[in-house]
C-alpha positions as CSV (number, residue, x, y, z in Angstrom):
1,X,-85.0,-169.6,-32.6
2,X,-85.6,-172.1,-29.5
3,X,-82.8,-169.8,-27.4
4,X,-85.1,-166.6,-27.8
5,X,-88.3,-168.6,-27.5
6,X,-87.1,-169.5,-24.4
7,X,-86.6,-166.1,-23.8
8,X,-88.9,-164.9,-24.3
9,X,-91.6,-167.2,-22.7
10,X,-89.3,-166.3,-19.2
11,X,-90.3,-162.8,-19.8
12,X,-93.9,-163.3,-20.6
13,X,-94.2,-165.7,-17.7
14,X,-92.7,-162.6,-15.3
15,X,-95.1,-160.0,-16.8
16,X,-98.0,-161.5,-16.3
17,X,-97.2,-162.9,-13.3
18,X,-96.9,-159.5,-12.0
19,X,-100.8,-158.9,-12.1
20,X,-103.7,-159.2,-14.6
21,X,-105.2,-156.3,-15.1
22,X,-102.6,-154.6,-17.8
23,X,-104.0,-153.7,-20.8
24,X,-103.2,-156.9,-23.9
25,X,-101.2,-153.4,-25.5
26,X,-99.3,-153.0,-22.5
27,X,-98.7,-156.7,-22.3
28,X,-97.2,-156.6,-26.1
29,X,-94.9,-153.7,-25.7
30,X,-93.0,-154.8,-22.5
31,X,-92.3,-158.5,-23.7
32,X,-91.2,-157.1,-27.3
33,X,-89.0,-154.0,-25.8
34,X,-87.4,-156.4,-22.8
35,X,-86.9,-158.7,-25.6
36,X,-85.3,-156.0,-28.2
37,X,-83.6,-154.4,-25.2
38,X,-81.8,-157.7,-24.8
39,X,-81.2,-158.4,-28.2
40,X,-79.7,-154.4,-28.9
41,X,-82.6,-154.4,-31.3
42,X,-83.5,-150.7,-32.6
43,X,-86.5,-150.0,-30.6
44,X,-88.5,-148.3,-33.4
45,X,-88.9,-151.3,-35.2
46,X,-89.8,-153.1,-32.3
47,X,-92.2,-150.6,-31.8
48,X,-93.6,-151.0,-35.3
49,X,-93.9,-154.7,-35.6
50,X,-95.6,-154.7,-32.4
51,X,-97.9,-152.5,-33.8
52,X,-98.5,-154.2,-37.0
53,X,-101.5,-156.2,-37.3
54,X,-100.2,-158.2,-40.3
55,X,-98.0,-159.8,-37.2
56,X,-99.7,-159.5,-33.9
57,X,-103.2,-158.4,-34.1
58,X,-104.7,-161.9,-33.3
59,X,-102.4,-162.5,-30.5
60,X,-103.1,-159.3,-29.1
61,X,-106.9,-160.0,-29.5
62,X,-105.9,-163.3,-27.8
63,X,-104.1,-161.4,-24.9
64,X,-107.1,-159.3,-24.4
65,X,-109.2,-161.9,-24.0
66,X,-107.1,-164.1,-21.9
67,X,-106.1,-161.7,-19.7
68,X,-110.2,-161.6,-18.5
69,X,-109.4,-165.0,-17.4
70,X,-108.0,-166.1,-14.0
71,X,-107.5,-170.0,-15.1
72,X,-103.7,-170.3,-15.1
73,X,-104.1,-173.4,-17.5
74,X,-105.1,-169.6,-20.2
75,X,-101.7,-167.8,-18.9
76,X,-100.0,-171.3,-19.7
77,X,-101.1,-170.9,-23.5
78,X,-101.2,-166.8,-23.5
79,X,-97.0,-167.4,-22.4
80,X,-96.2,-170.1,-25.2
81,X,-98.6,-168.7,-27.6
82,X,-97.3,-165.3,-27.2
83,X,-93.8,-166.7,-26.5
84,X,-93.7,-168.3,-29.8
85,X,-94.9,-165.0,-32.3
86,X,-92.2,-162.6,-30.2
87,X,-89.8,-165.3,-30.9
88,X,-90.6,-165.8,-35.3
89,X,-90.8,-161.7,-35.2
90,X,-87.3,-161.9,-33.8
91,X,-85.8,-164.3,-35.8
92,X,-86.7,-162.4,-38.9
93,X,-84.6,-159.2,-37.4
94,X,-81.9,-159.9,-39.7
95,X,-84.0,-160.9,-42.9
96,X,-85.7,-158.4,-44.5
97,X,-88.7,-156.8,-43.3
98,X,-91.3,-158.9,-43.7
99,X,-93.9,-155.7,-43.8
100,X,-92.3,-154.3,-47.2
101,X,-91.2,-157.8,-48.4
102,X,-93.4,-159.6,-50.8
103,X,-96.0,-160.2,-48.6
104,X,-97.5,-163.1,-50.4
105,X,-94.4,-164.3,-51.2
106,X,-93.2,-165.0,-48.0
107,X,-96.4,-167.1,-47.1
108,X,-95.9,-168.9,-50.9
109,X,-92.5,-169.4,-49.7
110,X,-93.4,-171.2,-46.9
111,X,-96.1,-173.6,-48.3
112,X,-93.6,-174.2,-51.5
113,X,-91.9,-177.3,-49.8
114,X,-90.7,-178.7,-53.2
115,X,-87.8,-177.8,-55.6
116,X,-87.3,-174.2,-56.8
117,X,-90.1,-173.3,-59.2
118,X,-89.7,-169.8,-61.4
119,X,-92.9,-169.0,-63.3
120,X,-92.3,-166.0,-65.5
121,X,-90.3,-165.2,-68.4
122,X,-88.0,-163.2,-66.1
123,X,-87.3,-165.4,-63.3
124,X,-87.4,-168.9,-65.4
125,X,-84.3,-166.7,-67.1
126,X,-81.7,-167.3,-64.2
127,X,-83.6,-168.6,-60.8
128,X,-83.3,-172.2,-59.5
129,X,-80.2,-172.6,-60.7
130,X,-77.8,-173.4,-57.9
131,X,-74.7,-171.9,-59.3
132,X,-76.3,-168.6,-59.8
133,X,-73.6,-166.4,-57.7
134,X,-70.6,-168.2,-59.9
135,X,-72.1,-166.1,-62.6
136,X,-74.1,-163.3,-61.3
137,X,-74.1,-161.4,-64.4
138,X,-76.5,-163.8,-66.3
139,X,-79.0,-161.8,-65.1
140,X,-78.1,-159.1,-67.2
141,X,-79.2,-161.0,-70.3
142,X,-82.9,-161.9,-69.0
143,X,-84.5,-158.1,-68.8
144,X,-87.8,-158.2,-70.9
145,X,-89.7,-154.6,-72.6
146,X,-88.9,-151.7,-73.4
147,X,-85.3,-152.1,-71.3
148,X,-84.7,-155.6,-73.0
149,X,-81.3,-153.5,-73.9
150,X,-80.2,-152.9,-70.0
151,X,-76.6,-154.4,-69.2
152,X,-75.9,-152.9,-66.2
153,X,-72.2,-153.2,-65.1
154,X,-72.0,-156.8,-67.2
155,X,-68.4,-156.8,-68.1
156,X,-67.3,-154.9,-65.3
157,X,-65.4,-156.4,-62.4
158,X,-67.3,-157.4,-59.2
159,X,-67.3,-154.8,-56.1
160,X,-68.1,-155.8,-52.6
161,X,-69.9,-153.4,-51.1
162,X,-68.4,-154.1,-47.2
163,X,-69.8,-151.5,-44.9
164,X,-73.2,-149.6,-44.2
165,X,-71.9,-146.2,-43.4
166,X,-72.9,-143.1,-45.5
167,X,-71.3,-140.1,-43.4
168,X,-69.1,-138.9,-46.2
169,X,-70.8,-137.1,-49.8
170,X,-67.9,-135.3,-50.8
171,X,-64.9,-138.2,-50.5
172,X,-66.8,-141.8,-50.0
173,X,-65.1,-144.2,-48.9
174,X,-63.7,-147.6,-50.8
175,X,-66.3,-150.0,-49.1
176,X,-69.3,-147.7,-49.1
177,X,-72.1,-148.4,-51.7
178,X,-71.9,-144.6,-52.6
179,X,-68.3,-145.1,-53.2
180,X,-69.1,-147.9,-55.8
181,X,-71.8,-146.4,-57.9
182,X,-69.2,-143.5,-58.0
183,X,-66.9,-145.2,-60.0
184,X,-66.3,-144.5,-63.9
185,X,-66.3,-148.0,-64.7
186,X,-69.1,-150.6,-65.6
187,X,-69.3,-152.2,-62.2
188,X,-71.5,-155.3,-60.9
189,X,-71.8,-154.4,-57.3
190,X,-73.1,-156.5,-54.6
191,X,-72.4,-156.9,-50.5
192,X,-70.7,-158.6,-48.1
193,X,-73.7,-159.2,-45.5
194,X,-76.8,-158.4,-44.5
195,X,-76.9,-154.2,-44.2
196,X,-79.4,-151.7,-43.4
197,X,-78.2,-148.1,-45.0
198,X,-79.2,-144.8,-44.5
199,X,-78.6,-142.3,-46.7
200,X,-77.4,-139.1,-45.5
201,X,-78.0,-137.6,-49.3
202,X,-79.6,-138.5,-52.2
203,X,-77.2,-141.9,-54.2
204,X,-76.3,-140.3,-57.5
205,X,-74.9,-142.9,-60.0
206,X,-72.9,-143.2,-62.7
207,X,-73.7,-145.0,-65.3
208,X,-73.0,-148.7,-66.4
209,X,-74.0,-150.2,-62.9
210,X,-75.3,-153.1,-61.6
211,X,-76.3,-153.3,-57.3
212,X,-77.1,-157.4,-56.7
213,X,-78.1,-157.5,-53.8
214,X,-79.0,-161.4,-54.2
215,X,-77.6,-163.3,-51.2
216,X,-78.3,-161.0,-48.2
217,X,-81.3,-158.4,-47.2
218,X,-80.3,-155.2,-48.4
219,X,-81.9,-152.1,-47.0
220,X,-81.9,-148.3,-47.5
221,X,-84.6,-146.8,-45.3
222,X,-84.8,-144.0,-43.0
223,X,-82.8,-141.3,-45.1
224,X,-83.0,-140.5,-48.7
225,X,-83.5,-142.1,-51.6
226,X,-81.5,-143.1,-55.6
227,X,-81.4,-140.6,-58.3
228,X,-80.5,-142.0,-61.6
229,X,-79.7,-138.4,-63.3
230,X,-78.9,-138.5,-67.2
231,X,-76.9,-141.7,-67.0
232,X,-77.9,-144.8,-69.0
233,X,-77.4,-148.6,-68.3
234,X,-78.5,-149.2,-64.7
235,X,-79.7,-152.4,-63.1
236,X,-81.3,-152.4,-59.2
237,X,-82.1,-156.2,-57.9
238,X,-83.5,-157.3,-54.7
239,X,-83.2,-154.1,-52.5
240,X,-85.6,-153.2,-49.8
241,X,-86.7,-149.5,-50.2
242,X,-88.6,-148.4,-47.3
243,X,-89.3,-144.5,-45.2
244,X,-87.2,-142.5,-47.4
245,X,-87.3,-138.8,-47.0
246,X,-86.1,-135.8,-48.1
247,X,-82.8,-134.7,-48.0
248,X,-80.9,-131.1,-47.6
249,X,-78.6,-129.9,-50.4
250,X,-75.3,-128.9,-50.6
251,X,-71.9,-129.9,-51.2
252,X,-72.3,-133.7,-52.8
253,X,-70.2,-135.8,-55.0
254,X,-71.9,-136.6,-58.2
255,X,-69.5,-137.5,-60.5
256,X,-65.5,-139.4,-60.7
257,X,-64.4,-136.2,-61.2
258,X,-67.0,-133.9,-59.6
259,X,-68.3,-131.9,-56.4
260,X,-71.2,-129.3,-56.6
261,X,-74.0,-127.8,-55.3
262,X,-77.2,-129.9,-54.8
263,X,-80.5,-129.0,-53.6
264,X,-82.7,-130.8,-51.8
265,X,-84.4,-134.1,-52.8
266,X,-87.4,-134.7,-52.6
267,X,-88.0,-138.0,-50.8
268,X,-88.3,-140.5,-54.1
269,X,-87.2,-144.2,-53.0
270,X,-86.3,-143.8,-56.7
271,X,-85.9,-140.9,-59.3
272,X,-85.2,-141.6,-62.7
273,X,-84.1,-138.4,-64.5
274,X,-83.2,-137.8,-68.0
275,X,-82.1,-141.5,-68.2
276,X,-82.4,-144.6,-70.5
277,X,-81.9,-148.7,-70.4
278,X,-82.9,-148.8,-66.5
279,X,-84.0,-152.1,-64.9
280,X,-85.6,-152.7,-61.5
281,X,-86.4,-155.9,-60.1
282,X,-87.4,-157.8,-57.3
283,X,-87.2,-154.8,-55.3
284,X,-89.9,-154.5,-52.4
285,X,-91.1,-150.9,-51.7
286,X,-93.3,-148.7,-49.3
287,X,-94.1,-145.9,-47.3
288,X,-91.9,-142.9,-49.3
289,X,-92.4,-139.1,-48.6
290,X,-92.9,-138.6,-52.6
291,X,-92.9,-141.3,-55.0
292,X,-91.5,-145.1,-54.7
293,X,-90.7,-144.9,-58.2
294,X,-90.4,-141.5,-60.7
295,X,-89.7,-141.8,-64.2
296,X,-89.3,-138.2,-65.9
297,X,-87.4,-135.6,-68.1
298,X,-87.3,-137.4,-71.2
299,X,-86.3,-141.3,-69.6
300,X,-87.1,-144.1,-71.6
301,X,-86.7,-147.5,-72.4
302,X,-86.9,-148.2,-68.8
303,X,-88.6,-152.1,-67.7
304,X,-90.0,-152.4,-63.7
305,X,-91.0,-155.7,-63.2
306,X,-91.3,-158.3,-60.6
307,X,-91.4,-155.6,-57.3
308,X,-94.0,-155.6,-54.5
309,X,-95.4,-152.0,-53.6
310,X,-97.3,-151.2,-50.0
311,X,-98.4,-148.6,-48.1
312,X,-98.0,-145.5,-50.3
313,X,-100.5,-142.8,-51.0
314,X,-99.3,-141.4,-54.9
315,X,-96.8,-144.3,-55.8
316,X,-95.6,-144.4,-59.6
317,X,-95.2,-141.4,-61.8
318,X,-94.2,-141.7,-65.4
319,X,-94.1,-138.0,-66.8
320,X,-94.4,-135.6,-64.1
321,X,-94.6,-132.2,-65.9
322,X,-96.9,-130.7,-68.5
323,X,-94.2,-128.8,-69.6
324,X,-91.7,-131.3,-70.1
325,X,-93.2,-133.2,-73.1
326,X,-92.2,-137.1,-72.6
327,X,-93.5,-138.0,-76.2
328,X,-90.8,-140.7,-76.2
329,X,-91.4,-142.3,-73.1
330,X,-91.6,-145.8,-72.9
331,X,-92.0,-148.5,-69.9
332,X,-92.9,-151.5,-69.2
333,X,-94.6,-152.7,-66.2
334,X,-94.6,-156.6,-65.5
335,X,-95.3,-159.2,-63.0
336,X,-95.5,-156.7,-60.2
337,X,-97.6,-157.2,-57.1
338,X,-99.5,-154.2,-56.2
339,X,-100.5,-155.0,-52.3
340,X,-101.7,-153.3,-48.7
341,X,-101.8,-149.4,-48.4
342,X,-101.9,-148.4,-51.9
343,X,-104.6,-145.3,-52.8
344,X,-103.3,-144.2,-56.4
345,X,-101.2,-143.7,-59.2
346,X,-99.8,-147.5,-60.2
347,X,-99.1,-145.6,-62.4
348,X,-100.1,-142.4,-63.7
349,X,-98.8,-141.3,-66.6
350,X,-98.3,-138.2,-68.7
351,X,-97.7,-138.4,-72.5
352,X,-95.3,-141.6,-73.3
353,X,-96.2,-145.0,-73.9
354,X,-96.5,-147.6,-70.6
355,X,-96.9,-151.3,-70.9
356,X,-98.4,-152.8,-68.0
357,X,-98.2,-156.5,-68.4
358,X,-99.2,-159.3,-65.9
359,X,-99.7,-156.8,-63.0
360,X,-101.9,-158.1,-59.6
361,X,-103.3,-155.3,-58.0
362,X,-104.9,-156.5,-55.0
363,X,-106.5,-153.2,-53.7
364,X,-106.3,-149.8,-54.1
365,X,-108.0,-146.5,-52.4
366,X,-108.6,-144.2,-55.5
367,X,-107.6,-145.7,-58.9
368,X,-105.1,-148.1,-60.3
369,X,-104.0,-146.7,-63.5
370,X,-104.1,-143.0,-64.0
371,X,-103.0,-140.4,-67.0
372,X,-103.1,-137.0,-68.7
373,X,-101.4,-135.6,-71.5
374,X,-102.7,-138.3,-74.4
375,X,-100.7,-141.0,-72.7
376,X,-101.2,-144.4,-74.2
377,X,-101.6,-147.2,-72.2
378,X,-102.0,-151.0,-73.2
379,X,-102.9,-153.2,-70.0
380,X,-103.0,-157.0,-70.9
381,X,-103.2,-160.1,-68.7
382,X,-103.4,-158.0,-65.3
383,X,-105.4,-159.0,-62.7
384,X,-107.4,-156.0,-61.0
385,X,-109.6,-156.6,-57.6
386,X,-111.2,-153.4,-56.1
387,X,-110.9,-153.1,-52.5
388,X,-114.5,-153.5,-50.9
389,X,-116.3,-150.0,-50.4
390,X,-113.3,-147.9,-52.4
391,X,-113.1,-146.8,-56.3
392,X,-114.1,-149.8,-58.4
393,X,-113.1,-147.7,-61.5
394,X,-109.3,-149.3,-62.6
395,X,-108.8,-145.7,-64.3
396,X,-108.6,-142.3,-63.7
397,X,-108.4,-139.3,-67.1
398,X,-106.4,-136.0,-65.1
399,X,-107.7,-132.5,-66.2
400,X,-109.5,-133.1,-69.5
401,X,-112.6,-133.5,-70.7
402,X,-114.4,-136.7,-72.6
403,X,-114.0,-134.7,-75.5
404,X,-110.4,-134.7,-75.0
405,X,-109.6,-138.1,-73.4
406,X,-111.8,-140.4,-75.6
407,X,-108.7,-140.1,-78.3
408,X,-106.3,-141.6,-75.9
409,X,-105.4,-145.0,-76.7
410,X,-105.6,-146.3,-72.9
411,X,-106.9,-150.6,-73.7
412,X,-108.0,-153.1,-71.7
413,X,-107.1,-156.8,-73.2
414,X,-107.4,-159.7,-71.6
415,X,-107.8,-158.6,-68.1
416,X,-109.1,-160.1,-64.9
417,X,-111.8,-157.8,-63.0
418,X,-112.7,-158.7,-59.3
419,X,-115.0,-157.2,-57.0
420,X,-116.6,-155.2,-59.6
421,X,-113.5,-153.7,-60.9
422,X,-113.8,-152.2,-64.4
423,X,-111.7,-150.5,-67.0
424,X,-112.9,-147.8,-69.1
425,X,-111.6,-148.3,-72.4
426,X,-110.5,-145.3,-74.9
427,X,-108.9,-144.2,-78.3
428,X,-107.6,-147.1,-80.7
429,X,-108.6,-150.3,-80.6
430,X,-105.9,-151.3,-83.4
431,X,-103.1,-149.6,-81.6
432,X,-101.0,-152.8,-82.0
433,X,-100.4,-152.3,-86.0
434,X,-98.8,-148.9,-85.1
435,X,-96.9,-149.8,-82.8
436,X,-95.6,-152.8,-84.5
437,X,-92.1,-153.9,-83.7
438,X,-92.3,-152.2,-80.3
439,X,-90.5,-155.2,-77.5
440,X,-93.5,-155.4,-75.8
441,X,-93.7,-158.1,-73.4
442,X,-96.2,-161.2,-74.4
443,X,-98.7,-161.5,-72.3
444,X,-100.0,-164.8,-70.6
445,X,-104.1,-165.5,-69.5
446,X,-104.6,-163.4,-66.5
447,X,-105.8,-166.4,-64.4
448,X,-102.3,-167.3,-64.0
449,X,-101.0,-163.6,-62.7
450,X,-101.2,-164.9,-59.1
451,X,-98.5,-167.6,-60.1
452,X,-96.7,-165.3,-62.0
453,X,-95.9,-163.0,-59.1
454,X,-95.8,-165.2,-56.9
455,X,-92.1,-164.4,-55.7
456,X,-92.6,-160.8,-56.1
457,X,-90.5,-158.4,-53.8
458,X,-87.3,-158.3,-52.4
459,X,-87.9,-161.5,-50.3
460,X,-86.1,-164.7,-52.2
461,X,-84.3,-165.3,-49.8
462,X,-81.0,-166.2,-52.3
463,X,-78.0,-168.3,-50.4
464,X,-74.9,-169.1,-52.3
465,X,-74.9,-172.6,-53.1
466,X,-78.4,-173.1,-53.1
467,X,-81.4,-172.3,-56.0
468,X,-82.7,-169.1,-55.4
């Protein structure tokens, strides 16, 4: 970092120089595009981290203060001060974006100065143990809920995953992560370096697949999303999912053996369709053109747990059709941080059975938990803080009156309401002897759900060698 802080406080020094009167914005954009343009960084996401107030909104408010002041000993401390947040926002170019990572687990990260620590069930199951990449697939055996039977590609053999290109849907080639969930074999599939991936078309697995991305910062952004289509056995760790869109059909590979006619997706980061025994974990998410995470057509036995979701207007839907009854439906969601940007649906269900276990929602715009269709919903341990001036109300009934909804078993137990957050309880108070023998998850108090996701998100930070 001292070579571009250097750097950069040359350039800062020469732009203001150059006269006083530019506007703090102005100020910001030339130092960070010179400074991108001389480190080949892509300019949009110079652009957007210039623009992110979670980064520079009190050094711009700085700049635009300083910059009313002729003393040079203020440009002195506008250059290094300035100097010094181009130069951290640039070193973080090749880890993963800080904006979708675990927000709060990055700044835990950095106040944890001691030995590894791993505070939930999940993560005390294979983290801080600094021979974790001799045996990666471990972490098949330490799923929790209602996927506690997930495998992934555990058995399979290990394939590296060695370049970023997706320009080829119809013949991938060896290298390519579409290439490797291609495959008809259980596969545990993980990368050679730090990659950024666009898709050109939606990922269509196989099943009996593992992607680890533990080790490096694994993004797919900018193009299209997963579709986990009536396969079973599927395992996603430690991906960032950020921008995804939708994609044109046509001509696409989605089998060993097979090449048809797709149409277009619809911009999920992740669609699960028709599928069973799916895990996802430690993934960061945000900003989708449909849903971060879809779970329909009959999937069950499906656990999300440990993922940090931002910025996203309608983010988790579990049962997306009135006509498709999803009776047998059921997912758990656990130790998942819930933060900026979020208005509704964390989840929403229809019909099905969700288990949403040890959750931290920090804000949302409309509702938290939503549902239709006589979905049952058992919430235990989470902690829920309205944001100030939104919806204080935790749930939201769709389409049906009191009549209707007040025999849905949607239960409130043990939870932690902030800010005048509330829960409005309904249907069966004794749910637990009928569901009896269900893997559901156990919950601990809620006061300890802001340990508990602590390291939520794709942002561990996992070196070989080292505990992760």
């Amino acid at each position: 970092m001292n070579s571009i802080f250097i750097l950069v406080l040359l350039l800062s020094s020469n732009l203001l120089s150059s006269g006083n009167e530019v506007a703090a914005g102005g100020e910001v954009n030339q130092v960070c595009a010179k400074v991108y343009g001389l480190l080949n960084c892509n300019k949009e996401k110079c652009d957007a981290k210039c623009n992110d107030p979670e980064y520079v909104g009190t050094c711009i408010a700085n700049i635009s203060l300083l910059l009313k002041m002729k003393s040079t000993t203020y440009h002195l401390v506008l250059v290094v001060t300035f100097a010094y947040v181009i130069s951290v926002m640039v070193d973080g170019s090749t880890r993963s974006n800080e904006t979708l990572s675990s927000r709060r687990g990055l700044y835990r990260h950095k106040k944890h100065n001691g030995p590894c620590v791993a505070h939930n069930i999940i993560d005390k199951c294979w983290r801080c143990d600094p021979k974790w990449a001799d045996n990666r697939q471990k972490l098949a055996g330490c799923v929790q809920g209602f996927g506690h039977n997930t495998t992934g590609g555990k058995g399979g053999k290990i394939y590296v995953v060695t370049t970023s290109v997706d320009d080829d849907v119809i013949n991938p080639k060896p290298g390519t992560l579409r290439h490797a969930v291609l495959q008809p074999e259980p596969l545990w599939i993980i990368f050679s370096r730090h990659m950024n991936i666009k898709l050109c078309r939606e990922l269509i697995f196989t099943s009996n697949k593992t992607i680890d991305a533990r080790g490096f910062h694994i993004h797919i952004a900018g193009g299209a999303g997963i579709m986990l289509q009536n396969i079973r056995n599927i395992i996603i760790f430690n991906i960032h999912m950020y921008d995804i869109t939708p994609a044109k059909g046509g001509m696409i590979k989605s089998a060993p053996h097979h090449v048809g006619v797709r149409g277009a997706s619809d911009g999920d980061a992740i669609c699960i369709f028709g599928s069973t025994d799916v895990w996802i974990d430690h993934c960061s998410f945000g900003n989708s053109y449909d849903g971060l995470i879809d779970v329909v057509a009959r999937s069950t036995d499906i656990t999300i747990s440990n993922n940090h979701f931002v910025r996203h207007d309608k983010a988790l839907l579990f049962g997306a059709s009135d006509e498709t009854p999803d009776e047998n439906m059921k997912v758990t969601l656990a130790f998942n941080h819930f933060g900026k940007g979020l208005t509704q649906r964390l989840p929403a269900v229809r019909w099905g059975f969700v288990h949403v276990v040890n959750n931290d929602y920090t804000m949302w715009k409309s509702y938290a938990i939503g549902g239709a269709k006589g979905a049952t919903i058992i919430s235990q341990g989470n902690r829920y803080k309205a944001e100030h001036g939104a919806a204080k109300e935790v749930t939201h009934r769709n389409q049906a009156e009191k009549s209707e909804w007040c025999k849905w078993t949607w239960r409130s137990e043990g939870d932690w309401m902030l800010n005048g957050a509330f829960f409005v309880n309904s249907g069966n108070p004794h749910w637990a002897k009928k569901y009896k023998g269900y893997p559901l998850l156990r919950p601990e108090p809620a006061h300890r759900v802001h340990e508990l996701t602590n390291f939520a998100g794709a942002a561990l930070g996992c070196r070989v060698g080292l505990p992760c």
